[in-house]
C-alpha positions in Angstrom: 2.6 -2.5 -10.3 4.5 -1.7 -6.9 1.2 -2.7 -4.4 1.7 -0.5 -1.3 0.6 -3.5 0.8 3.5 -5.8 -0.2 6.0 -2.2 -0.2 4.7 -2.3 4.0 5.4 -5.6 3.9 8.8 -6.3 2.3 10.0 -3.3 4.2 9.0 -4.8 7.6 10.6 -8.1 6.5 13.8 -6.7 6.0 13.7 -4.4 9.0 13.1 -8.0 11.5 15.9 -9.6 9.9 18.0 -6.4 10.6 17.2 -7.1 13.7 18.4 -10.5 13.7 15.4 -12.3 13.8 14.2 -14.5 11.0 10.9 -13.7 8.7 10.1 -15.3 5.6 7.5 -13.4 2.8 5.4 -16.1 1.7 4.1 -14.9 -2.1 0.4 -16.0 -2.3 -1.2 -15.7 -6.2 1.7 -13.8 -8.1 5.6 -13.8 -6.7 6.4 -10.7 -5.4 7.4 -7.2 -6.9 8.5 -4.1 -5.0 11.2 -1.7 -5.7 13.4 -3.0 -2.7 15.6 -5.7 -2.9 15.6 -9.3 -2.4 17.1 -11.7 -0.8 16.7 -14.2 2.1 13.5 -12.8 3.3 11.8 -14.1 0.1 14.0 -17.0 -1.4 13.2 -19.8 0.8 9.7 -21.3 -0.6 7.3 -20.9 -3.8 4.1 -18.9 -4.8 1.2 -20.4 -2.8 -2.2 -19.4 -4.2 -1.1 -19.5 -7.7 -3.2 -17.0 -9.3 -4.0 -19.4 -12.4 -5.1 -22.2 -10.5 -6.6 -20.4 -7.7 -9.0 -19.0 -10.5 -8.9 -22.1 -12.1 -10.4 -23.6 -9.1 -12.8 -21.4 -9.0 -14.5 -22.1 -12.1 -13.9 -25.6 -13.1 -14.4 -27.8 -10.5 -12.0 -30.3 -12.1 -9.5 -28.5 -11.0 -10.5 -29.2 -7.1 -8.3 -31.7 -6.9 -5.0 -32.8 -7.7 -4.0 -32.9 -11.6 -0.1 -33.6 -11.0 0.7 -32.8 -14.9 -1.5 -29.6 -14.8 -0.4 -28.7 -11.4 3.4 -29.1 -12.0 2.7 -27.0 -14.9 0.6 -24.6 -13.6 2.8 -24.4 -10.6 6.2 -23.8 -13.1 8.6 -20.6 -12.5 7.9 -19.8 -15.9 4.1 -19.1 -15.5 5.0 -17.2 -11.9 7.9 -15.1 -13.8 5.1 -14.2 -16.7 2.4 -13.4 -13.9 4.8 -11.1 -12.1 5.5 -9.7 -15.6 1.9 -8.8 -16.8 -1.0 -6.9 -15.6 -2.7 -9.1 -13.4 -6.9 -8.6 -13.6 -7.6 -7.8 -9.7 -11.0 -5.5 -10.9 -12.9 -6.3 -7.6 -16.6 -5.9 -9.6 -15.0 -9.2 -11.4 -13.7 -11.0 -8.7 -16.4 -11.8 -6.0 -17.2 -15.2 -6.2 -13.0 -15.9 -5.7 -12.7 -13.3 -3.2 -15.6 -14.9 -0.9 -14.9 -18.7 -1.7 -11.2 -17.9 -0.5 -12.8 -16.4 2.5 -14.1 -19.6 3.4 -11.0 -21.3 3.7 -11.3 -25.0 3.9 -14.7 -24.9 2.8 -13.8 -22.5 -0.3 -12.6 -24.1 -4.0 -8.9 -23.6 -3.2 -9.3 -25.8 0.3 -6.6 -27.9 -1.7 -4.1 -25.1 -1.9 -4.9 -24.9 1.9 -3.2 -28.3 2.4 0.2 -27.3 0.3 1.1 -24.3 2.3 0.2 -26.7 5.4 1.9 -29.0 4.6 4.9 -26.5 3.9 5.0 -24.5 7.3 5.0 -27.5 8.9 7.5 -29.6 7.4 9.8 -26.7 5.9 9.3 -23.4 7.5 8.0 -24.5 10.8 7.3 -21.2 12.2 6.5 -19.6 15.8 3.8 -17.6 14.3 2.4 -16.8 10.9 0.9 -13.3 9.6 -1.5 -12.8 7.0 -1.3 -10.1 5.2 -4.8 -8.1 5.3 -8.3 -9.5 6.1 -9.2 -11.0 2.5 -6.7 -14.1 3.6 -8.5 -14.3 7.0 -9.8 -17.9 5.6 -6.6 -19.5 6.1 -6.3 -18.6 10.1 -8.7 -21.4 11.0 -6.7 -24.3 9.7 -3.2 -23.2 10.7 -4.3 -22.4 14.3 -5.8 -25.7 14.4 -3.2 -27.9 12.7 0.5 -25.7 13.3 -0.3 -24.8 17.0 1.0 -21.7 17.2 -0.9 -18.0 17.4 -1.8 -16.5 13.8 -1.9 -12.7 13.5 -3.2 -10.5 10.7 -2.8 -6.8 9.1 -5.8 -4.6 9.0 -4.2 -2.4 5.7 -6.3 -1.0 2.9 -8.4 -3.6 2.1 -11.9 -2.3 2.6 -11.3 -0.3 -0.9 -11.2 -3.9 -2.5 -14.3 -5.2 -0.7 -16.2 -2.1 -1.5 -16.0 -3.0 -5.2 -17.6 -5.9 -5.2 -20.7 -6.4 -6.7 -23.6 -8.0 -4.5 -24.3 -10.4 -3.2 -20.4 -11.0 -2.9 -19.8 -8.2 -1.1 -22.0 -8.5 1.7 -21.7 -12.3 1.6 -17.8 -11.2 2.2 -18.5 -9.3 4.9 -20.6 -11.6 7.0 -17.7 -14.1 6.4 -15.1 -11.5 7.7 -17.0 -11.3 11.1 -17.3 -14.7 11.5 -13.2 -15.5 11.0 -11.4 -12.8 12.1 -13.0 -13.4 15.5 -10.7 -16.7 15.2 -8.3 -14.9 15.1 -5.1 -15.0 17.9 -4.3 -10.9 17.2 -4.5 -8.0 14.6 -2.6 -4.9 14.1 -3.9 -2.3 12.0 -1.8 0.4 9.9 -3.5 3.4 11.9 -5.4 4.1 14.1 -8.3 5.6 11.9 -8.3 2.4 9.7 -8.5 0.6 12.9 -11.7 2.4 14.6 -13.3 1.4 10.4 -12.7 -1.8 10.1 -14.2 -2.7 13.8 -17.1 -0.9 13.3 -17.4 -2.9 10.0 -16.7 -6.7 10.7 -18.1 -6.4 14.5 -14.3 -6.5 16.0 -13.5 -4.9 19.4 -11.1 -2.2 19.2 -9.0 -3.4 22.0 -8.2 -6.6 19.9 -6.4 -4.8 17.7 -3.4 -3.2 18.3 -1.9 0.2 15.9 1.7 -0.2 14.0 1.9 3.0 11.8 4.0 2.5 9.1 7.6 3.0 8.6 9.9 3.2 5.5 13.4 2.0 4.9 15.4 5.5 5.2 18.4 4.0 3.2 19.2 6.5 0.1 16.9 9.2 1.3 18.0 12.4 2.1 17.3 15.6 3.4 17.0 18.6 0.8 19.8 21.5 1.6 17.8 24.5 2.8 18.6 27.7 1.1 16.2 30.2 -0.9 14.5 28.7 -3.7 17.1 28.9 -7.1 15.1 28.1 -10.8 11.9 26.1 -11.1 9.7 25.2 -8.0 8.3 21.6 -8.4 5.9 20.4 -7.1 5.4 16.1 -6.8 3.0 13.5 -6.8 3.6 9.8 -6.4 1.0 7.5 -6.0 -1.4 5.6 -8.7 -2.2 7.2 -12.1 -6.0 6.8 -11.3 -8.9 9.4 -10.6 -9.2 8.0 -7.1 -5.8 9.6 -5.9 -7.0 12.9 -7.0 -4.4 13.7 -9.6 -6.8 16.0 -11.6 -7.5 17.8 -8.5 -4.3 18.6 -8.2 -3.4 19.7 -12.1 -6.4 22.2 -11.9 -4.9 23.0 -8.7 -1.5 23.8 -10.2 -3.0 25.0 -13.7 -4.7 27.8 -11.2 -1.5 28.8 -9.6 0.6 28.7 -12.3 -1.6 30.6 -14.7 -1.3 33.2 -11.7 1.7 35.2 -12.0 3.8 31.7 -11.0 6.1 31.3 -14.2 8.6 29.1 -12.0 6.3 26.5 -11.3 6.3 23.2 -12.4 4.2 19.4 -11.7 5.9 16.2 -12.0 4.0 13.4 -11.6 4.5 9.6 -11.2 3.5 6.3 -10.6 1.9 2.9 -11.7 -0.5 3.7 -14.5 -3.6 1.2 -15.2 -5.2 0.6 -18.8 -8.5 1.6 -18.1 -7.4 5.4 -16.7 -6.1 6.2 -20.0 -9.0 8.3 -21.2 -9.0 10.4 -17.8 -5.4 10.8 -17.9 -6.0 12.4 -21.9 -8.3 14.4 -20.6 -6.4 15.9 -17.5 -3.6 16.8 -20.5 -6.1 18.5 -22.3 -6.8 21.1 -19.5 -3.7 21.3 -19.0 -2.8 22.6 -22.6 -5.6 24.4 -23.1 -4.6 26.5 -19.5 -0.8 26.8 -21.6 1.0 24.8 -18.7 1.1 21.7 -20.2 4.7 21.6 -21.0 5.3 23.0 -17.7 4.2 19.4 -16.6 5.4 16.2 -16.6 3.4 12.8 -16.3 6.1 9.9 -15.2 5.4 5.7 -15.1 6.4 3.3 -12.1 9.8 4.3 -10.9 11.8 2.0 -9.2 13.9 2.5 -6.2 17.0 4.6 -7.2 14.6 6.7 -9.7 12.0 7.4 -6.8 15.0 8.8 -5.0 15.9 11.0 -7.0 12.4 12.2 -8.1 11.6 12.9 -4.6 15.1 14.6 -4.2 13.9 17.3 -7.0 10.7 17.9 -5.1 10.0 21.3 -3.5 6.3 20.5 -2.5 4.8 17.0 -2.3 0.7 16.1 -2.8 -1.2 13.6 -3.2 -4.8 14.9 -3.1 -6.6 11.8 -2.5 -10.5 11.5 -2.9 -11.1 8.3 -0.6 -9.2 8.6 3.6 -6.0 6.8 3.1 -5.1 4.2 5.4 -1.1 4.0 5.0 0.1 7.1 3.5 3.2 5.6 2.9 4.1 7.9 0.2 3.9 11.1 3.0 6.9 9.3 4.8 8.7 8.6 2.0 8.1 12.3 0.5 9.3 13.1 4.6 12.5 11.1 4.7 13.4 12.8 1.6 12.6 16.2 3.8 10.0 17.6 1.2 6.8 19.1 3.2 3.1 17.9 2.1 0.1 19.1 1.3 -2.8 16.5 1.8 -6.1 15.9 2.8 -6.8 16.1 6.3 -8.8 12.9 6.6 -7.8 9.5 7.1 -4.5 8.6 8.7 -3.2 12.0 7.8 -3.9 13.5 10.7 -1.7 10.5 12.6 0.8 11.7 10.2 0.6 15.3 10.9 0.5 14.9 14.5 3.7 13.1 15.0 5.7 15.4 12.0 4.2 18.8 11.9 6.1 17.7 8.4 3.7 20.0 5.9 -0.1 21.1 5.7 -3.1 19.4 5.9 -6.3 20.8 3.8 -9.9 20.6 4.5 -11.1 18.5 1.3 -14.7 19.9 1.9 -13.6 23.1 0.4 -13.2 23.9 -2.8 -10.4 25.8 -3.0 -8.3 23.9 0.4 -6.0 22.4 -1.8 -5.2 25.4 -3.9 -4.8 28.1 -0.6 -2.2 25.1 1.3 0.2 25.1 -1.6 0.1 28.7 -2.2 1.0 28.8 1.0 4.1 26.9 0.8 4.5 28.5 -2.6 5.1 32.0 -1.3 7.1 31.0 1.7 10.4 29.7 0.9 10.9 29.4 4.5 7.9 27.8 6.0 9.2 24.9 3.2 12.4 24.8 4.8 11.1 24.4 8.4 8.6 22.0 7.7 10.7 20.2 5.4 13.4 19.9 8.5 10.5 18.7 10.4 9.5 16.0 8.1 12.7 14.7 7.6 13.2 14.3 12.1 10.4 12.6 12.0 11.3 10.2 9.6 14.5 9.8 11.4 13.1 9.4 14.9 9.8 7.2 14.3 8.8 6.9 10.4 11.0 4.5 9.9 10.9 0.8 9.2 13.1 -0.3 12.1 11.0 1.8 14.5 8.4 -0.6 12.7 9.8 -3.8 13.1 10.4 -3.1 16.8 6.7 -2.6 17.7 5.9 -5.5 15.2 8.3 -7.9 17.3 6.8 -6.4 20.6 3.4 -7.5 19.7 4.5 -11.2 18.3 6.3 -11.7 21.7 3.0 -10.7 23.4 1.5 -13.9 21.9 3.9 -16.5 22.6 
């Protein structure tokens, strides 16, 4: 799958070096995938963390220290190439006694793999200051302030959803290790402000530790939609996860409503990474689709890469992702706005940041039951409240939800700490 995380991430990568500064993506458990593409910013060291013998470590404690044969193996391009190929198990219910003993840093399983990257950053990379990802690699921070010298920083960015899921006592003993290291910490920049005000009030962080960087994407291939009246079939588009939790059948009973409704131009297309175990709710959401008689009015699309989200997004008329949990990114919102399609989403979570700085579509009161229906009716039946808010999605983009806007701020707050 495309893991919105590492999408933020690669993006922001690229975005510093544009502005000729030097970043390097160091892949921890599995290389890395997005659908941008790759060069420099992700060529200059190996996987760190590798996901076999991180698990490895966890369970046999054999593996705790260094097998050279099994390690050279283990460590090989081809097992990194067939983990980046195949679905990796990251099920958080499974995955608490890793998730907590990597927590723990030097005192977790993995405290070897610890010493490799170590060893790496200093004699290799030797950076002015590393960034961790999110707050479930907060373990390493202790060790590389004490041994590189220099400040490390971390992302606040989606993963309380993963902690959530873990099954006790692992996820509270998870928790009580969060407030205990990211208080190590030199700085940390959440992905919105509403993520920000969570997380404190969750691991015990003061809010003015941690600074806000709302997302930007790349703009490169986007572009704005030619405004006109509506000609043919009005589509509307999701892209996010195949999964109940993104609120996709919300969104087909939505649309089977509307289009059952006097609406014969209407169409859904919709896309995105599709796990296994949502198969059974996916058949489902295509039976009440046929049974309305709009099911071949729909379309249900896998993981697109770069060039094909293009030019889904440039077929779009009206974008939604009804999501059931408050998003903390919303990264597909600015891609949907660079492409100069309006939204319709939940007005929860860092949607209203969005809003607020676009007026680029509608924003629905999940509470009630018929919100999501009444906002895209609205943009339905007005071809040119579409236009205007699609125009206003698309500046916005332009002017500040953008990755360069990103990498600026990002750069501001590094040189803060040096």
């Amino acid at each position: 799958m495309y893991c919105g995380n590492c999408l933020r991430d690669h993006a922001l990568a690229l975005a510093i070096r544009g502005l000729g500064e030097e970043l390097v993506l160091v892949p921890i458990y599995t290389p890395l995938r997005t659908d941008l593409p790759q060069g420099e910013e992700t060529r200059n060291g190996p996987v760190f963390f590798n996901g076999v013998r991180a698990y490895l470590e966890q369970h046999l404690p054999y593996m705790r220290k260094p097998r050279p044969v099994l390690d050279r193996m283990l460590s090989s391009g081809a097992v990194d190439k067939l983990l980046g190929a195949v679905g990796a198990g990251t099920e958080a219910s499974r995955l608490g006694p890793l998730t907590h003993s990597m927590l723990k840093g030097e005192e977790g399983n993995q405290a070897r793999e610890i010493d490799e990257l170590l060893e790496w950053l200093r004699d290799e990379l030797k950076p002015d200051i590393v960034h961790l990802s999110n707050v479930l690699l907060v373990g390493l921070a202790r060790r590389l302030r004490e041994e590189l010298g220099i400040p490390v920083v971390c992302s606040l960015q989606s993963e309380d959803h993963f902690i959530e899921g873990l099954a006790e006592p692992y996820r509270t003993d998870c928790i009580e290790e969060i407030r205990t290291r990211a208080n190590e910490l030199d700085g940390m920049l959440a992905v919105s402000a509403f993520y920000r005000e969570m997380v404190c009030a969750k691991y015990g962080i003061e809010e003015s530790k941690v600074a806000v960087v709302l997302p930007g994407v790349p703009l490169d291939g986007h572009s704005a939609k030619k405004p006109g009246p509506r000609n043919g079939a009005l589509m509307i588009g999701y892209l996010a996860r195949l999964g109940p939790e993104k609120g996709l059948d919300l969104l087909c009973e939505a649309f089977s409503s509307l289009a059952t409704a006097g609406n014969e131009t209407l169409r859904l297309s919709a896309a995105g990474y599709f796990p296994g175990p949502s198969a059974s709710w996916l058949k489902g959401i295509a039976r009440r689709l046929q049974g309305a008689g709009v099911r071949e009015r729909t379309k249900f699309l896998g993981t697109l890469d770069r060039e094909e989200k293009l030019g889904f997004l440039s077929k779009l008329d009206i974008f939604s992702v009804p999501a059931l949990r408050p998003e903390t990114k919303g990264l597909y919102a600015m891609e949907a706005m660079a492409s100069g399609v309006p939204f319709v989403l939940p007005g929860e979570g860092v949607f209203p940041e969005i809003f607020e700085r676009s007026g680029g579509g509608l924003l629905y009161d999940p509470g009630r039951p018929d919100g999501l229906r009444e906002a895209l009716k609205a943009l339905i039946d007005d071809d040119g409240l579409r236009s205007r808010l699609g125009r206003a999605g698309r500046a916005a983009a332009v002017d500040y939800f953008n990755s360069e806007r990103m990498a600026r701020e990002t750069m501001d707050y590094y040189h803060s700490l040096t």
